[in-house]
C-alpha positions in Angstrom: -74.0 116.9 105.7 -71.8 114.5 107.3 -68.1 115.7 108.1 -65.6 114.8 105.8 -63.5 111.9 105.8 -59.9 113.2 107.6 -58.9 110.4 105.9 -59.5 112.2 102.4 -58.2 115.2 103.6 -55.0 113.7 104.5 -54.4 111.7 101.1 -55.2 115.0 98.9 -52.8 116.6 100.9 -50.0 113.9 101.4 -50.1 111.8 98.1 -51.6 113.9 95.5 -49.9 117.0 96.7 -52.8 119.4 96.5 -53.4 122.3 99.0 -56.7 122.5 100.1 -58.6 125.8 99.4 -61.8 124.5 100.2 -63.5 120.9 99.7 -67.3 121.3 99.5 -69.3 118.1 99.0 -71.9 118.3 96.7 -75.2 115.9 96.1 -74.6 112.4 94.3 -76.4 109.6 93.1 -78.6 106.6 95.0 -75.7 105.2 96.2 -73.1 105.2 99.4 -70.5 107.1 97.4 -69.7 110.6 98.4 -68.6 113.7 96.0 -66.6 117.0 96.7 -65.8 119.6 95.0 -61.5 120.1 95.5 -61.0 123.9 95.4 -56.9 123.9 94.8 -55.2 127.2 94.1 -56.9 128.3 90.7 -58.0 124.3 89.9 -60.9 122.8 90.3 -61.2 118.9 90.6 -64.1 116.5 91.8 -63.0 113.7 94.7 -65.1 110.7 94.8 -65.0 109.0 98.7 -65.8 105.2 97.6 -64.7 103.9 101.2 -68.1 102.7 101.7 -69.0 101.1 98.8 -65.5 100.1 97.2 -67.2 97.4 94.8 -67.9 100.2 92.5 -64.1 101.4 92.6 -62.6 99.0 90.1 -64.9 99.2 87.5 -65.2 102.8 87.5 -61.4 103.3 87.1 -61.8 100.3 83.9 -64.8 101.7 82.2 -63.4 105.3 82.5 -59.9 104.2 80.4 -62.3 102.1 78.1 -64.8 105.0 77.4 -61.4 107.9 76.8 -60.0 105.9 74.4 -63.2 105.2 72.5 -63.2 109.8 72.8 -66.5 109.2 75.2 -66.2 112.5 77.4 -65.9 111.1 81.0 -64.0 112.4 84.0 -60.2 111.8 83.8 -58.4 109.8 86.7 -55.7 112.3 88.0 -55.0 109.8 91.0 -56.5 106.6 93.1 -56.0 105.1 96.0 -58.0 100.9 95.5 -57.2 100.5 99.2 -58.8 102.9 100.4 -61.8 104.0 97.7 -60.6 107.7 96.7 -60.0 109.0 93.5 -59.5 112.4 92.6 -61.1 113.3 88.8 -61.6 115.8 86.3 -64.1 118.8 87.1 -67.3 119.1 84.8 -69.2 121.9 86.5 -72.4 122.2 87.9 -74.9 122.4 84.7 -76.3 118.9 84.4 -78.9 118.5 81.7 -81.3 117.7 84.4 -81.2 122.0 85.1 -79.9 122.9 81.8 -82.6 121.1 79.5 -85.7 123.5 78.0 -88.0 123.2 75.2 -85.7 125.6 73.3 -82.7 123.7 73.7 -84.0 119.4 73.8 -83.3 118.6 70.4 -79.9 120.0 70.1 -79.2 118.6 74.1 -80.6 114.8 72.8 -78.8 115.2 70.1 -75.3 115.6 71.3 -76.1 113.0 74.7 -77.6 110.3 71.9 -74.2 110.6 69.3 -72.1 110.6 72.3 -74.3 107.1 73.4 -73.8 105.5 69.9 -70.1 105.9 70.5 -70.1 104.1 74.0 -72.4 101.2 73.1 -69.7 100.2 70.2 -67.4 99.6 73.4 -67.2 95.6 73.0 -64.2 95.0 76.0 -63.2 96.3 78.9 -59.3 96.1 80.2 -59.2 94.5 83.6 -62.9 94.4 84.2 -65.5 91.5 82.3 -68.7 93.7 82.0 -71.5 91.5 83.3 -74.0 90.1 81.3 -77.6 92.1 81.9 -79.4 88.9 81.3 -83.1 87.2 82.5 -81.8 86.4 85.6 -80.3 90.0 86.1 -83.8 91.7 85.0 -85.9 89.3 87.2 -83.8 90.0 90.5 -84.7 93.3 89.7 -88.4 93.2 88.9 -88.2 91.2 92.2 -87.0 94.3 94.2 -90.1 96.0 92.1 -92.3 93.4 93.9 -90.5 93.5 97.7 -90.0 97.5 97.9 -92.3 99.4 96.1 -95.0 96.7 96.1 -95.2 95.1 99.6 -92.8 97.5 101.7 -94.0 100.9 100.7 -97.5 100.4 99.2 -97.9 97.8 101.6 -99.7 94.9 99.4 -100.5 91.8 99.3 -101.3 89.6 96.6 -103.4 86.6 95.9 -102.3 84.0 94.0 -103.6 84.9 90.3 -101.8 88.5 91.5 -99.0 86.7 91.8 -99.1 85.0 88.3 -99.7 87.9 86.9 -96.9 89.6 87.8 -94.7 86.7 87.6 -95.9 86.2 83.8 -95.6 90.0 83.3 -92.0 89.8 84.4 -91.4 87.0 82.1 -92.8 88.5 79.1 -90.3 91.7 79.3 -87.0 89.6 80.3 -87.6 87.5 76.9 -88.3 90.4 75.0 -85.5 91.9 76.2 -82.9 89.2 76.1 -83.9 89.5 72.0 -82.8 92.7 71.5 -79.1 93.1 70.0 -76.8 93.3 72.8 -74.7 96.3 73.0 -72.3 98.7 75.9 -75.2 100.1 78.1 -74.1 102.5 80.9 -77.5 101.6 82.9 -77.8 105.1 84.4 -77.7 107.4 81.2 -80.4 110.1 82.3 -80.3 113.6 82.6 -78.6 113.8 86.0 -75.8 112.1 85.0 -74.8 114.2 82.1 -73.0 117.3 81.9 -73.4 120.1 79.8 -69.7 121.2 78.5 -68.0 123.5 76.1 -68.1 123.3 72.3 -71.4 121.3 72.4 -70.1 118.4 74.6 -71.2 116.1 76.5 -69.5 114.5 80.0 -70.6 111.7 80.9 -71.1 109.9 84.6 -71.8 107.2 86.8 -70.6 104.2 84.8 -69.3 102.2 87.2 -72.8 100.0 86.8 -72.1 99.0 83.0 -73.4 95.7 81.4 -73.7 94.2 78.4 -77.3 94.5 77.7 -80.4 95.5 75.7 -79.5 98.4 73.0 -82.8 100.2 74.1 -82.1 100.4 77.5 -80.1 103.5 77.4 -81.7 105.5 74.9 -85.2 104.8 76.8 -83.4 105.8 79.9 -82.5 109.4 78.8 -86.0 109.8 76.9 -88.2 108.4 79.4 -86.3 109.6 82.1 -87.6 109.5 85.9 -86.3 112.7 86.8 -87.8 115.2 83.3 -90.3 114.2 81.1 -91.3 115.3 77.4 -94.3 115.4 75.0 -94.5 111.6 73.8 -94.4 112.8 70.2 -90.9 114.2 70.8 -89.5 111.3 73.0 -90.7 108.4 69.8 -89.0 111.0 67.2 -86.0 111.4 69.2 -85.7 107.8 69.7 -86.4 107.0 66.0 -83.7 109.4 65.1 -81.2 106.9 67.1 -82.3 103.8 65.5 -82.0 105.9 61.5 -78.0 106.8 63.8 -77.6 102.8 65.1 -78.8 101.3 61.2 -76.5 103.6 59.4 -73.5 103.2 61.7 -74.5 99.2 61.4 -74.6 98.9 64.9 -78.4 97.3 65.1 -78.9 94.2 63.9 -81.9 93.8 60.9 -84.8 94.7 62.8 -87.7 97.2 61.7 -88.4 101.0 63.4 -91.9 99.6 64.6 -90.5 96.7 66.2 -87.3 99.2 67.5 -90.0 101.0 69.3 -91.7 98.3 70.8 -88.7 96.8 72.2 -87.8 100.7 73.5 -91.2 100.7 75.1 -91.1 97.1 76.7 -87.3 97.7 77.8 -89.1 101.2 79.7 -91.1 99.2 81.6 -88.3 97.2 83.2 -86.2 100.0 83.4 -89.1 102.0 85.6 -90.1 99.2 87.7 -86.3 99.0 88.5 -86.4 102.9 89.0 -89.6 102.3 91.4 -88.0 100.2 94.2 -84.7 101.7 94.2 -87.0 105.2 94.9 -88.4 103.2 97.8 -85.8 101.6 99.2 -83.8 104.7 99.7 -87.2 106.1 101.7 -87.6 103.0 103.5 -83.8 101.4 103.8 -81.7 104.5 103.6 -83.8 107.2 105.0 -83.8 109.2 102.4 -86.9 110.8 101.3 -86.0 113.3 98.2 -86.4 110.6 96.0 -90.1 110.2 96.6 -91.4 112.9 94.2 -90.1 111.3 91.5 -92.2 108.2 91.9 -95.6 109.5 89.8 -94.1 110.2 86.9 -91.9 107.2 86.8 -95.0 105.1 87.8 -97.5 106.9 85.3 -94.6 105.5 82.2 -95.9 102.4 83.9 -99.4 103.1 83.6 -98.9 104.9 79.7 -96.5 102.5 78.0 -98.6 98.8 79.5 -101.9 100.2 78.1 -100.6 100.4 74.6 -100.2 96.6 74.3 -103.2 93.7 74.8 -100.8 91.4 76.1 -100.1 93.7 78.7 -104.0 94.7 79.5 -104.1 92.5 82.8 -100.9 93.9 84.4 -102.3 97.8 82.7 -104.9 97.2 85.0 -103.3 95.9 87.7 -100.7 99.3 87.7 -103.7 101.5 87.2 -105.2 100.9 90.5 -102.2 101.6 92.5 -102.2 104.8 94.9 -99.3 106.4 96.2 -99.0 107.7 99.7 -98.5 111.1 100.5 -95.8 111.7 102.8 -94.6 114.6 104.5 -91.2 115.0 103.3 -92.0 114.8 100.1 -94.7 117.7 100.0 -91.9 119.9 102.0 -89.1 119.0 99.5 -92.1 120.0 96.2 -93.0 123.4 98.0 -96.1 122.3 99.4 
């Protein structure tokens, strides 16, 4: 790992008065932020280093007062520094769902991570921060990057021009659908890395800093149809009807059936994964980093499950099906192979 920032060092020291025991940094998320675990006498705190990707400051500093007084579990701000893109935060551990989930212990995990997600999507404001909208033209810059990274840069296609309709019309379809959905608080990274396992059946809660006002699928599909664990598709559609019976009795979902819930969770899956797809890619290709490569099959076989369920979606089914990932070398060393 890179050194740490002397920089960061100094401000723990200087202006939040903390000794430092030892500062360890620890892996994050697809992004340039950095994460350290502050050992301090007998406490514990997290530090984020945002220097390189200060956009993400402000609204993670908003959403976080937003989400406490709403009683959403997320890290407490202890102290912040805008200028420079440090913060130092509450400590959750180390047992994300991601390790901790098993088959014994999924319902009562879902459970707690889908109560806690009702609670967040009734935020409707955010102090200092307007949430942006996750609109058509939001979802089609993304199913773009689907197109340029994954597509073209790492399964090096081209198309012809009724390829090119296809997809385009494909993209189309799921950004209406989508835009019809009741709009609600999403958090837009609500998976199983992002969620803590904590005391007293809780739930913390990371990586907000991305929120929208969006599709009320998107996170639910996120956690159940998540990239990085998957389940028994029986389970994932009971779990996620048990969260539209939770949205219609708290009246958070607008009149709208279960079978047509679960189309729009399947439809919003697909625009969720394709997202998931290039952003895998780009950190192979862009960033150099490789670990997020063995992820990619399962992410693109949703793809390939979820289009094959629909006849309007038969063309681009068939399209999906016929793509073949590479094989690369870091990724068989990082799977054991």
């Amino acid at each position: 790992m890179s050194p740490t920032n002397p920089i960061l060092k100094q401000w723990l020291q200087e202006n939040c008065a903390l000794p430092i025991d030892a500062l360890q940094e620890i892996a994050g998320d697809a992004s340039f932020r950095r994460y350290f675990r502050l050992k301090s006498g007998t406490q514990s705190y997290m530090v984020m280093d945002a220097s390189q990707q200060r956009d993400s400051f402000e609204p993670y500093a908003a959403i976080a007062r937003a989400l406490l007084s709403l009683g959403v579990t997320v890290p407490e701000i202890m102290a912040q520094d805008l200028a420079q893109g440090f913060m130092l935060i509450s400590d959750f551990g180390d047992q994300q769902y991601l390790n901790a989930l098993s088959n014994s212990n999924a319902d009562s995990l879902y459970k707690t991570a889908l109560d806690s997600l009702a609670r967040l999507q009734t935020c409707r404001e955010v102090r200092d921060w307007t949430l942006p909208t996750f609109d058509q033209r939001f979802m089609q810059r993304e199913l773009s990057e689907f197109k340029h990274w994954f597509l073209e840069r790492y399964l090096k296609l081209s198309f012809s021009a009724p390829e090119n309709t296809l997809l385009q019309t494909t993209f189309n379809q799921l950004c209406v659908a989508a835009e019809k959905q009741t709009q609600v608080f999403i958090h837009r990274d609500y998976h199983s890395a992002n969620l803590m396992v904590l005391p007293q059946q809780a739930v913390g809660i990371l990586d907000f800093q991305d929120a929208c006002i969006g599709p009320v699928t998107y996170d639910p599909v996120s956690l159940l149809r998540d990239c990085y664990i998957d389940w028994p598709d029986e389970k994932v559609q009971s779990w996620a009807a048990s969260y539209y019976e939770r949205l219609r009795a708290d009246q958070q979902l607008s009149e709208v059936s279960l079978e047509q819930f679960m189309i729009e969770f399947d439809w919003m899956g697909l625009q969720r994964h394709m997202k998931a797809l290039f952003i895998f890619a780009r950190k192979y290709l862009r960033d150099h980093t490789p670990r997020y490569l063995k992820f990619l099959p399962r992410t693109l076989n949703y793809v390939v499950r979820i289009s094959a369920r629909y006849p309007e979606l038969q063309a681009f089914h068939a399209f999906v099906s016929d793509l073949s990932l590479p094989v690369h070398e870091e990724e068989v060393a990082q799977c054991g192979g």
